[in-house]
N, C-alpha and C positions, 0 to 999 in steps of 0.2 A: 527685613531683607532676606531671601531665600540664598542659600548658598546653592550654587549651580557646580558640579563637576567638570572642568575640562578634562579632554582628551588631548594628550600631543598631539595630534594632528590639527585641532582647529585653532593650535596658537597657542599653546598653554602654557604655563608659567618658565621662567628661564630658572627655574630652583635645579631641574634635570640634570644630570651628565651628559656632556657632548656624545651621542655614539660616535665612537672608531668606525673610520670608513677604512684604514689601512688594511690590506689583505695579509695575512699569516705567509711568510718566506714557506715555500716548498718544504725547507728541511723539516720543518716544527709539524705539517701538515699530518696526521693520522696515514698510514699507506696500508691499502688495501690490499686484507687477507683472500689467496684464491677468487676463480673467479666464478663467479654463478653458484646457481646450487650445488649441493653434494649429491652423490648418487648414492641413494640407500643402498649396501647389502642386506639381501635378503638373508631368511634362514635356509642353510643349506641342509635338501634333504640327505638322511644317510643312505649309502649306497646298502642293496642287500644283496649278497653273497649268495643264488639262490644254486640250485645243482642242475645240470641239462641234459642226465642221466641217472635212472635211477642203481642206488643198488642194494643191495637184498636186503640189507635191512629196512632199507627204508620205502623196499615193494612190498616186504613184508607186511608190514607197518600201512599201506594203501588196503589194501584186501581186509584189515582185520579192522583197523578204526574208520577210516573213511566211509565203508560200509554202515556204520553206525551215527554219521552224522542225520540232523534232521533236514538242513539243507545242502545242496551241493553243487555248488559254482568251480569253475577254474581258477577264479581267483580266491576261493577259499581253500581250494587244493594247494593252489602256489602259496598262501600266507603258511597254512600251517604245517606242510611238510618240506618248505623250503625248497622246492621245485618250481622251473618259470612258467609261466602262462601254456606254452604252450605241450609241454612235458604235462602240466593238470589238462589239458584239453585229451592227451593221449590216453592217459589216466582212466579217463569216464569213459571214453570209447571201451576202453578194457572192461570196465565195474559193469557198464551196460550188457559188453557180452556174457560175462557171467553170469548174469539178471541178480546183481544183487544191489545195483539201484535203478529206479524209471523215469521219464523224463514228464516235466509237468509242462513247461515252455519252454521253445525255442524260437531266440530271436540272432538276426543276425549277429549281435554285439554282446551279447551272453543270452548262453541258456542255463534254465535250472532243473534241478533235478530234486529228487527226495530219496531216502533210501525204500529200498522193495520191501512190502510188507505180503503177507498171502491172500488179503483184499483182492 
């Protein structure tokens, strides 16, 4: 004779524990932390202190090193001498008129330049 498996549901032996149909009282019940998702903070970028005017030594400092970069953006004018975007845009207009850099592209949203060689 093959022993067959029931399932409770098709009537199966009364050996089981009655399930609890009683509901849990309110108080006992788990209570729900916050509601919804959390909102990530992000990382915050740090703020840079940058200067909105130059001074002498640090126009100094444009004419002698900048001049010697291989490429040259406004935005790498504002990184490394700590002047904003558009203080390095003033910058190049200057370096230009000096001819001691020339200009390879110009695009609305940056241009670049190279320093002047005697080529």
């Amino acid at each position: 004779m093959k022993r067959v498996a029931r399932s409770p549901c098709l009537g199966g032996s009364n050996s089981e524990a009655p399930k609890k149909d009683k509901a849990l009282p309110p108080s006992s019940k788990p209570a729900k932390s916050g509601g919804g998702k959390q909102k990530k903070k992000g990382k915050q970028k740090e703020k840079v202190n940058n200067m909105v005017l130059f001074d002498q030594a640090n126009y100094d400092n444009l004419l002698t090193e900048a001049a010697k970069y291989k490429l040259i953006t406004p935005s790498i004018l504002s990184d490394r001498l700590r002047v904003n975007g558009s203080l390095g845009s003033k910058a190049i207009r200057e370096l230009m008129a000096r001819g001691l850099i020339r200009m390879v592209s110009a695009h609305a949203s940056q241009q670049i330049y190279i320093r002047a060689t005697n080529t």
